[in-house]
N, CA, C and O atoms as a GROMACS GRO file, in nm:
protein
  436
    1UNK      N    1   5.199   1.748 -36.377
    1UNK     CA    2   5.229   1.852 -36.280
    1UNK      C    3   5.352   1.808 -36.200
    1UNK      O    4   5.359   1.688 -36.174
    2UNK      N    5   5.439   1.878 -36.164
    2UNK     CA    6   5.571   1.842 -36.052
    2UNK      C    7   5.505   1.922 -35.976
    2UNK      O    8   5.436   2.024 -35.973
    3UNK      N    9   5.585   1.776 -35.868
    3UNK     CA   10   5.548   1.837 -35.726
    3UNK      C   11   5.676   1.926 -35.698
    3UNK      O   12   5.793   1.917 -35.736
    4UNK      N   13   5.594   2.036 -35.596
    4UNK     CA   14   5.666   2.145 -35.564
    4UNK      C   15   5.855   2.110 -35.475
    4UNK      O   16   5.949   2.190 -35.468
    5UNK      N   17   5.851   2.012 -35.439
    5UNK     CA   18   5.975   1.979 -35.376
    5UNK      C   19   6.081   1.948 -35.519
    5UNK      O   20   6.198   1.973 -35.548
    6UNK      N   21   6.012   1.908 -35.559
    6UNK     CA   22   6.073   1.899 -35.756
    6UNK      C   23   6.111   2.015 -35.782
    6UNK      O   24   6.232   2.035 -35.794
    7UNK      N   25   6.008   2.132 -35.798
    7UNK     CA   26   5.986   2.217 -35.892
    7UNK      C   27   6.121   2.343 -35.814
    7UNK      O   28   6.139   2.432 -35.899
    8UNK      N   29   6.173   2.358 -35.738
    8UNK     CA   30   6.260   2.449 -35.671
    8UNK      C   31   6.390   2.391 -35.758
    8UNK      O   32   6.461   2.480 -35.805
    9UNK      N   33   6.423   2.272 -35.782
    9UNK     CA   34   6.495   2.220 -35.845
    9UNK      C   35   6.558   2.260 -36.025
    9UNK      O   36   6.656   2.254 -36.100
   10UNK      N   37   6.445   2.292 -36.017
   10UNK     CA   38   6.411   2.330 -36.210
   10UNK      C   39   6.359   2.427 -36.261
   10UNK      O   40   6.331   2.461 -36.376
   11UNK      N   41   6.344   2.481 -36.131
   11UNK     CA   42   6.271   2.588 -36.149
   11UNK      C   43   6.338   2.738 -36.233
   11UNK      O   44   6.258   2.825 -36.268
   12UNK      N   45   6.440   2.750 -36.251
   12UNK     CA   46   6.550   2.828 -36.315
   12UNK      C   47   6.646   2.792 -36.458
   12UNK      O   48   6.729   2.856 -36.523
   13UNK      N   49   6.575   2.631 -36.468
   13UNK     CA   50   6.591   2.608 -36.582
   13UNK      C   51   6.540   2.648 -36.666
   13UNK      O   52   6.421   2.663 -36.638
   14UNK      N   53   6.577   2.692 -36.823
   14UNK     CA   54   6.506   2.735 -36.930
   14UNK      C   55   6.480   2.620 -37.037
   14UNK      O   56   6.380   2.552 -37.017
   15UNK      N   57   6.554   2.593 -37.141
   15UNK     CA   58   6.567   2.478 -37.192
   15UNK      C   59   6.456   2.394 -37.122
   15UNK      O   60   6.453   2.398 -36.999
   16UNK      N   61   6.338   2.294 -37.209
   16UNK     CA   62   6.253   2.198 -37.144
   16UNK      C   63   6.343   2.089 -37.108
   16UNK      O   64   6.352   2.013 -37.011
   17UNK      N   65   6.431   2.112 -37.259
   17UNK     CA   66   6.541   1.953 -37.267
   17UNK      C   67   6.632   1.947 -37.108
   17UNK      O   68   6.652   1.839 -37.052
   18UNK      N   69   6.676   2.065 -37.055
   18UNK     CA   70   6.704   2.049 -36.932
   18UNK      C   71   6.638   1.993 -36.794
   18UNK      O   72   6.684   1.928 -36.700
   19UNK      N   73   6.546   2.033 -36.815
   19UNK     CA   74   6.462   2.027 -36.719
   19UNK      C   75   6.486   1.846 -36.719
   19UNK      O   76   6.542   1.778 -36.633
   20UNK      N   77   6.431   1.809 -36.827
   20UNK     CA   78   6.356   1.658 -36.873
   20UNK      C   79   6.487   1.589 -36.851
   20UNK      O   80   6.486   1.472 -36.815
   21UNK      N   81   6.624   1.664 -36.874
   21UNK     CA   82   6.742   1.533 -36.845
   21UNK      C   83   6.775   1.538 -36.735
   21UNK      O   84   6.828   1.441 -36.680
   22UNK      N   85   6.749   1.669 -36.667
   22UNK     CA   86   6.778   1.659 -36.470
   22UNK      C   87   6.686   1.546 -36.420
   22UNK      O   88   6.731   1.448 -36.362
   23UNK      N   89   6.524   1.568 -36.451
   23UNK     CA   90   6.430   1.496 -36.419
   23UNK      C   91   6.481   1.332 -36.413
   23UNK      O   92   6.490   1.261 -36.313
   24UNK      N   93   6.512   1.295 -36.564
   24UNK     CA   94   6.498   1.182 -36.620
   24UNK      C   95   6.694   1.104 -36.495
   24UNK      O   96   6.697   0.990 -36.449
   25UNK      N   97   6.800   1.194 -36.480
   25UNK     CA   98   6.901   1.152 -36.391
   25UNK      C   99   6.859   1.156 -36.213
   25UNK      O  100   6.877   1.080 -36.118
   26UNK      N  101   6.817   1.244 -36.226
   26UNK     CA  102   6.779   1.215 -36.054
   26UNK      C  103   6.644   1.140 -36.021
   26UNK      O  104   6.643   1.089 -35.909
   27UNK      N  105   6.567   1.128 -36.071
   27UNK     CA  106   6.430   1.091 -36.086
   27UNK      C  107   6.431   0.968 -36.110
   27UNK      O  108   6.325   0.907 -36.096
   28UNK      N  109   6.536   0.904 -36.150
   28UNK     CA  110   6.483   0.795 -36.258
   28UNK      C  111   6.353   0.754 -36.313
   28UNK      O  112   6.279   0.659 -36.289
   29UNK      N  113   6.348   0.841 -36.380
   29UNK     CA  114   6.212   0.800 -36.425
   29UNK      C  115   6.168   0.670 -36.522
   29UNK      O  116   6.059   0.612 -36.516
   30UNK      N  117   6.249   0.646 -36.587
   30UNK     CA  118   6.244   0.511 -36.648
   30UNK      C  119   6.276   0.344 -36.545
   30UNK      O  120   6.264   0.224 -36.568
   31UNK      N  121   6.315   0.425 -36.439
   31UNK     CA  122   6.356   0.281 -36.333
   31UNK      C  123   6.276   0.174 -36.342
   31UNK      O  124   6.167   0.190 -36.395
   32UNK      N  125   6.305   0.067 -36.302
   32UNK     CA  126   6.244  -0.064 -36.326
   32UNK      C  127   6.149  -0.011 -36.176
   32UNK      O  128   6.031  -0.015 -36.210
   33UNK      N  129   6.156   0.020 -36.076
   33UNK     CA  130   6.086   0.051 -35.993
   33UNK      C  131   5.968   0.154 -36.027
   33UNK      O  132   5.865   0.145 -35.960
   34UNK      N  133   5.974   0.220 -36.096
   34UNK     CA  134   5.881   0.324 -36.153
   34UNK      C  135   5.782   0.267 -36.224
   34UNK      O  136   5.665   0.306 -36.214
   35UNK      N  137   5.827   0.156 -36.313
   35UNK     CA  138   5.748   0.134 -36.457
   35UNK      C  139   5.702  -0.030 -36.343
   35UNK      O  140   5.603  -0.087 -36.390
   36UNK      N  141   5.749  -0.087 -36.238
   36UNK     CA  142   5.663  -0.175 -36.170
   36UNK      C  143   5.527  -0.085 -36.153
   36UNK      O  144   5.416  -0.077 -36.205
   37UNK      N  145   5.602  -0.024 -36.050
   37UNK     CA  146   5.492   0.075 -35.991
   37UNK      C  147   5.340   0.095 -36.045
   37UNK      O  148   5.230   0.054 -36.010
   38UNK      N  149   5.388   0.178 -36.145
   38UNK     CA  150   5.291   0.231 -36.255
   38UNK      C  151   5.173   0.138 -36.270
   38UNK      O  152   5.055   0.159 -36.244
   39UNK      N  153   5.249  -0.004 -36.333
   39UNK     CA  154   5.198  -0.102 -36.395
   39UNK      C  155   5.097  -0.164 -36.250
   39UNK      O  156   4.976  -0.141 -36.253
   40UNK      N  157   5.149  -0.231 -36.142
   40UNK     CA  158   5.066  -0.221 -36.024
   40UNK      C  159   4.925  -0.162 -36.062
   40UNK      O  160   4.813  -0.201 -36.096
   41UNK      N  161   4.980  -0.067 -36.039
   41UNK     CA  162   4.817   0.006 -36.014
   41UNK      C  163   4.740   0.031 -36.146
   41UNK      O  164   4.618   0.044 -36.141
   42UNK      N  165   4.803   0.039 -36.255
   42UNK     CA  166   4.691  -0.015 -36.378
   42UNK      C  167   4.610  -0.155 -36.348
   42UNK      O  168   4.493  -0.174 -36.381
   43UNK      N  169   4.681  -0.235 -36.291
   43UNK     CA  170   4.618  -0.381 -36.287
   43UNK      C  171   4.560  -0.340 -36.142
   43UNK      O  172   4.509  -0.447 -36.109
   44UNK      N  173   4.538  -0.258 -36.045
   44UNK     CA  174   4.456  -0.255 -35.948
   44UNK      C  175   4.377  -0.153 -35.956
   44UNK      O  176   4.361  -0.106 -35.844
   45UNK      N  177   4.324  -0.099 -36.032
   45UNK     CA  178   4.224   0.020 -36.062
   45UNK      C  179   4.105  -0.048 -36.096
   45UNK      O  180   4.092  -0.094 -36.209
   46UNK      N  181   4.002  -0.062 -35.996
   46UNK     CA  182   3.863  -0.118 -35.986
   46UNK      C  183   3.781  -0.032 -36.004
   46UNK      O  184   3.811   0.074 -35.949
   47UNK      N  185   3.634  -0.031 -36.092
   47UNK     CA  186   3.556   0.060 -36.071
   47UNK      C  187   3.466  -0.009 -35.939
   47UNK      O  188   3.438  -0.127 -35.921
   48UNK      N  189   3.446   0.068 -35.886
   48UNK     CA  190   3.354   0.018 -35.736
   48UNK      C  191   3.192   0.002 -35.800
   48UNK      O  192   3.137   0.059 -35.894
   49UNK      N  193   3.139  -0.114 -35.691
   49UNK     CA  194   3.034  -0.163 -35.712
   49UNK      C  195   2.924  -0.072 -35.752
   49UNK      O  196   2.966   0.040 -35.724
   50UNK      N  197   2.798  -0.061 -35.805
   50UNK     CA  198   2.719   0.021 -35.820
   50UNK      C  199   2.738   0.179 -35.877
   50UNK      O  200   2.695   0.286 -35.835
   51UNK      N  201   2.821   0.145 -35.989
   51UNK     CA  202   2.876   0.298 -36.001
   51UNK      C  203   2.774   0.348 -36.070
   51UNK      O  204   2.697   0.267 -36.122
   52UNK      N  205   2.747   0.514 -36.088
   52UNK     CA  206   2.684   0.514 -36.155
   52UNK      C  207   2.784   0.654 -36.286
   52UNK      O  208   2.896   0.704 -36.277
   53UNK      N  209   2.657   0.673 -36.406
   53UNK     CA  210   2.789   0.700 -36.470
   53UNK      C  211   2.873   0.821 -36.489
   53UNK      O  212   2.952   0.847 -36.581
   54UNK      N  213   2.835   0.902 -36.367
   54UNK     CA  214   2.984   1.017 -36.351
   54UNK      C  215   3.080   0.951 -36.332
   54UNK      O  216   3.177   0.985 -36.400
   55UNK      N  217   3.109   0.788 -36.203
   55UNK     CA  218   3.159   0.725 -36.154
   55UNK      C  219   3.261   0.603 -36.268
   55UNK      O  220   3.370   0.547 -36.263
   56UNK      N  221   3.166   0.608 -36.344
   56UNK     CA  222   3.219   0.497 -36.497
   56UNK      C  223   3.305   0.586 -36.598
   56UNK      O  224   3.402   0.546 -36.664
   57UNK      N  225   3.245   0.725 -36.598
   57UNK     CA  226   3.352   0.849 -36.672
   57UNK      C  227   3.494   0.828 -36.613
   57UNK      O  228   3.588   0.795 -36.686
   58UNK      N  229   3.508   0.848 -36.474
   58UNK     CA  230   3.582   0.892 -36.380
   58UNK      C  231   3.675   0.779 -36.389
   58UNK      O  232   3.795   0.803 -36.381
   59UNK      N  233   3.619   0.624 -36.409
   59UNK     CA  234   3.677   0.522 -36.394
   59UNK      C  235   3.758   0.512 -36.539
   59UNK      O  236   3.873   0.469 -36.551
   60UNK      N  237   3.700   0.544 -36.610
   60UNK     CA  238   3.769   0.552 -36.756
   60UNK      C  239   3.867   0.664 -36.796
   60UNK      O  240   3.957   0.644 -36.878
   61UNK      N  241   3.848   0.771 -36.742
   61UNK     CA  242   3.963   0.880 -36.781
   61UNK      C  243   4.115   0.773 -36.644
   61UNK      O  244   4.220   0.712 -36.659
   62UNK      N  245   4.041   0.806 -36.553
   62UNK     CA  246   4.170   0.721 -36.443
   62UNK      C  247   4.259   0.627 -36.527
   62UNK      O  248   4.381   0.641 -36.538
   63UNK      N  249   4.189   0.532 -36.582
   63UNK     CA  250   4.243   0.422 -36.680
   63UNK      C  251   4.296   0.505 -36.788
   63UNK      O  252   4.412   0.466 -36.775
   64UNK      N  253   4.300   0.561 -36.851
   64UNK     CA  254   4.359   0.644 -36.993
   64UNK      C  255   4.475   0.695 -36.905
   64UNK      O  256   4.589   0.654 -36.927
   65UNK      N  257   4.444   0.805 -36.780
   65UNK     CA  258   4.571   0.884 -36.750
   65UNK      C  259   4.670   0.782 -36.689
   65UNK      O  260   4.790   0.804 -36.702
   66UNK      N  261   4.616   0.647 -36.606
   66UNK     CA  262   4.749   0.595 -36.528
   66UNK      C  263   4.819   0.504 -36.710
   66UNK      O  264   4.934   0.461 -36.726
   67UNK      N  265   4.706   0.500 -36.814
   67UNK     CA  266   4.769   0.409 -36.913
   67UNK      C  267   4.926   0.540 -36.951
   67UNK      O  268   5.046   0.530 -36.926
   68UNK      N  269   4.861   0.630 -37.004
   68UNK     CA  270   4.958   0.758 -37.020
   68UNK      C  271   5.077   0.787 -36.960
   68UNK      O  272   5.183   0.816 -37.016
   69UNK      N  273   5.046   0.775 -36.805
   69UNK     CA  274   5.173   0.790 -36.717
   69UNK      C  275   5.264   0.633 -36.742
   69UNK      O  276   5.385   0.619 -36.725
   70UNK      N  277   5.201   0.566 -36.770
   70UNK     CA  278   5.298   0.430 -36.819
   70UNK      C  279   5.352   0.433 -36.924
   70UNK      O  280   5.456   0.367 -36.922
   71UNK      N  281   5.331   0.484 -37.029
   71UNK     CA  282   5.405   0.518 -37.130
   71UNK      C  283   5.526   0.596 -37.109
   71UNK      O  284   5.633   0.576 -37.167
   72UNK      N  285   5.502   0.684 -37.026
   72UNK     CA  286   5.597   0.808 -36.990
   72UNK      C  287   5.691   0.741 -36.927
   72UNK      O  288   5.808   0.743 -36.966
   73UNK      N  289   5.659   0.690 -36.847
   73UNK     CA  290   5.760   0.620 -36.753
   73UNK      C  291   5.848   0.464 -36.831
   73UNK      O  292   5.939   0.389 -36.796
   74UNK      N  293   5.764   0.475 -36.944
   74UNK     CA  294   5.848   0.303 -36.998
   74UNK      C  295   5.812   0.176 -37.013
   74UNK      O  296   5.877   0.085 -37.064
   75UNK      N  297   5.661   0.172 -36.947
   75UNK     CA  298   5.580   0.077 -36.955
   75UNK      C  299   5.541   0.046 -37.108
   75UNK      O  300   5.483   0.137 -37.167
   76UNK      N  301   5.567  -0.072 -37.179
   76UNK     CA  302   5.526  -0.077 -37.281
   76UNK      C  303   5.379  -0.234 -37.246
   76UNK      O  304   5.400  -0.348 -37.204
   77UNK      N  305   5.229  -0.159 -37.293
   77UNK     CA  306   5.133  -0.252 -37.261
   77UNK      C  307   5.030  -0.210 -37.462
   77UNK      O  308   4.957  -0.115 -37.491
   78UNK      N  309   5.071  -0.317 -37.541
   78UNK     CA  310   4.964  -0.317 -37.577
   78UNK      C  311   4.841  -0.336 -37.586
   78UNK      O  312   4.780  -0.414 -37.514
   79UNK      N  313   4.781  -0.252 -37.693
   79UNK     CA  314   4.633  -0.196 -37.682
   79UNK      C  315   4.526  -0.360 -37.586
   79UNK      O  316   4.448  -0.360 -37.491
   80UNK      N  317   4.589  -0.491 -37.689
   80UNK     CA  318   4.508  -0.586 -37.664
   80UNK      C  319   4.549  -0.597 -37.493
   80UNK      O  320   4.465  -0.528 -37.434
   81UNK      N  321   4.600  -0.629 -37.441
   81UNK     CA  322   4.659  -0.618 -37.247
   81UNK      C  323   4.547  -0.495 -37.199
   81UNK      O  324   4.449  -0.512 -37.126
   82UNK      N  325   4.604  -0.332 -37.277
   82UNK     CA  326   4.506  -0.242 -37.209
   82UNK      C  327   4.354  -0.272 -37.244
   82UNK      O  328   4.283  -0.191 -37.184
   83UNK      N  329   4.308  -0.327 -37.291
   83UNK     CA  330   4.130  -0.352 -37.340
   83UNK      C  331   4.099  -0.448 -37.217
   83UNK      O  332   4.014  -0.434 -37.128
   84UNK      N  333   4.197  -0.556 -37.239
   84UNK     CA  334   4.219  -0.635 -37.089
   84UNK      C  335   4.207  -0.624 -36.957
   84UNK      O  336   4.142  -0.685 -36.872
   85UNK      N  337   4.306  -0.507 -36.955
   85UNK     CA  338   4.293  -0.483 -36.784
   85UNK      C  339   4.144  -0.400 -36.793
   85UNK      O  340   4.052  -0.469 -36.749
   86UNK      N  341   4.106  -0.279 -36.836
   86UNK     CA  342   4.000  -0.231 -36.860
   86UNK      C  343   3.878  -0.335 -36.854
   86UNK      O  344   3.769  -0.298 -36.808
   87UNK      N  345   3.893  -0.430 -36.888
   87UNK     CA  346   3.731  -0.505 -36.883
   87UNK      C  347   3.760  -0.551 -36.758
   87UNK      O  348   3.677  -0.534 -36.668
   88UNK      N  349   3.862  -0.606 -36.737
   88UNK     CA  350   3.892  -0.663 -36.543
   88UNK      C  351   3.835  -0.611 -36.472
   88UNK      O  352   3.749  -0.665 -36.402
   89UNK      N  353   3.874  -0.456 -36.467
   89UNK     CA  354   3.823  -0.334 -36.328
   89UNK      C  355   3.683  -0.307 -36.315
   89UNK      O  356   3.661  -0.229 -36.222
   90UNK      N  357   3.595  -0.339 -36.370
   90UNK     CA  358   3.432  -0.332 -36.347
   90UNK      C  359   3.438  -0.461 -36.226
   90UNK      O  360   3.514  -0.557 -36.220
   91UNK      N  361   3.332  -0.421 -36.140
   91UNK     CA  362   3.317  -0.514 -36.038
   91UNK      C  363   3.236  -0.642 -36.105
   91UNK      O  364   3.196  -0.648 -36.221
   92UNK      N  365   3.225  -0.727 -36.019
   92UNK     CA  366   3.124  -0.825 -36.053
   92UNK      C  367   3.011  -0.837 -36.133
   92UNK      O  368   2.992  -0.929 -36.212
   93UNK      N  369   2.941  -0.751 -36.113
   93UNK     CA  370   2.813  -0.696 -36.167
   93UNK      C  371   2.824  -0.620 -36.318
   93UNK      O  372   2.751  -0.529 -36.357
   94UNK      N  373   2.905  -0.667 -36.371
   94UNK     CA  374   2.931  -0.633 -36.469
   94UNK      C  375   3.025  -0.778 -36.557
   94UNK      O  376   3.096  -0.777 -36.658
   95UNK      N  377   2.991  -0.874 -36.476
   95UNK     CA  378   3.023  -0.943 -36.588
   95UNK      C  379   2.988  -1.023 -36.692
   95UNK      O  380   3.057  -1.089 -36.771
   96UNK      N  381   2.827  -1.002 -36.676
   96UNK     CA  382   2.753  -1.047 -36.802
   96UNK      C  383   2.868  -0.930 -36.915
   96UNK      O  384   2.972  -0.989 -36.945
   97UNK      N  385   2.862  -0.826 -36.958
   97UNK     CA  386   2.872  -0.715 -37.021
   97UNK      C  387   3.044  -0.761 -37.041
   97UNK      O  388   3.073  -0.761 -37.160
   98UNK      N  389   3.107  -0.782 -36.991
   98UNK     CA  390   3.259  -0.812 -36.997
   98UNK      C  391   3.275  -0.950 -37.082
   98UNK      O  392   3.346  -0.969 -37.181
   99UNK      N  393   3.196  -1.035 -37.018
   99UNK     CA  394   3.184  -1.176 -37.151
   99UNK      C  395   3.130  -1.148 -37.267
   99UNK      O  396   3.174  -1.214 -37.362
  100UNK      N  397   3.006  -1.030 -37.300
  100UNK     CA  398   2.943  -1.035 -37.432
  100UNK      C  399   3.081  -0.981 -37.499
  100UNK      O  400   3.127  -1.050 -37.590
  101UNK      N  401   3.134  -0.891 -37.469
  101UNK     CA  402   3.212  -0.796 -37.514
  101UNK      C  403   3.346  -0.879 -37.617
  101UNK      O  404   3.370  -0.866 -37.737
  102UNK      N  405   3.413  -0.964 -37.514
  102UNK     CA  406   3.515  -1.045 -37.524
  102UNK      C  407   3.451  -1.148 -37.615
  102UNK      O  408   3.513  -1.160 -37.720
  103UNK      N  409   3.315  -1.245 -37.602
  103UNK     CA  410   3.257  -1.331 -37.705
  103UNK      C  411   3.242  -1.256 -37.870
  103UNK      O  412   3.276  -1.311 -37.974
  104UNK      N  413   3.182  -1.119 -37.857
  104UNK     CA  414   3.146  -1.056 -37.982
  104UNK      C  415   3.271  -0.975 -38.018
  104UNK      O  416   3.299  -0.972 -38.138
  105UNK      N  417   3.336  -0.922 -37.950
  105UNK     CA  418   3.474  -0.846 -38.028
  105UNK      C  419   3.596  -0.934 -38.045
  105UNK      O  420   3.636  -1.027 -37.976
  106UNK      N  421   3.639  -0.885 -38.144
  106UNK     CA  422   3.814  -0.906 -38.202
  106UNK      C  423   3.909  -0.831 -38.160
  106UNK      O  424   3.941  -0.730 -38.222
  107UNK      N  425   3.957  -0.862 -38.067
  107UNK     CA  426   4.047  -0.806 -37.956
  107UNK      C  427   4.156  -0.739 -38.077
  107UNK      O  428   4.176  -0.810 -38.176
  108UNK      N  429   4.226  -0.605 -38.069
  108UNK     CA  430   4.375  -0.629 -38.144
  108UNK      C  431   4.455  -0.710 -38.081
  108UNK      O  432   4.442  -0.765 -37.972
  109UNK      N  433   4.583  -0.714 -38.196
  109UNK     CA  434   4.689  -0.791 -38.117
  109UNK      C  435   4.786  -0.761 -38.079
  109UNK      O  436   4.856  -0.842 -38.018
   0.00000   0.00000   0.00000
């Protein structure tokens, strides 16, 4: 979604390809500041203690869309890193379940 202070901007554009090269020059969207950013908060996305599992859904789509918006932006994290940070963000109480996981699976590479 663009935010509306964006969207007055582009809004008269036709062409997507326009839109996406105004975006991509004023925006920088590929900036080394962007793709920090991004990355930040993949590595700080915790599921909170006692979740239960609307809360573990919720925690898992979050993780897919901020993985997504890192792509977009330039972040390159393979799969084995994203399985990674993903087992990190469960709280404590979850780390019997994070060691079986990591002992019994073959991570990709």
């Amino acid at each position: 979604m663009v935010n509306r202070g964006i969207l007055i901007d582009i809004v008269d554009m036709t062409p997507a390809i326009d839109m996406w090269e105004f975006l991509e020059a004023t925006k920088r969207i590929y900036s080394l500041e962007n793709q920090a950013e991004t990355e930040d908060r993949l590595r700080a996305l915790k599921l909170k203690d006692n979740a239960n599992s609307d809360e573990m859904d919720n925690h898992y789509q979050s993780s897919n869309a901020l993985y997504l918006e890192g792509k977009g932006v330039g972040v390159t994290l393979n799969e084995r890193l994203r399985i990674q940070l993903f087992l990190k963000s469960p709280p404590h109480d979850f780390k019997l379940v994070r060691h079986l996981y990591l002992e019994k699976s073959e991570l990709p590479h």
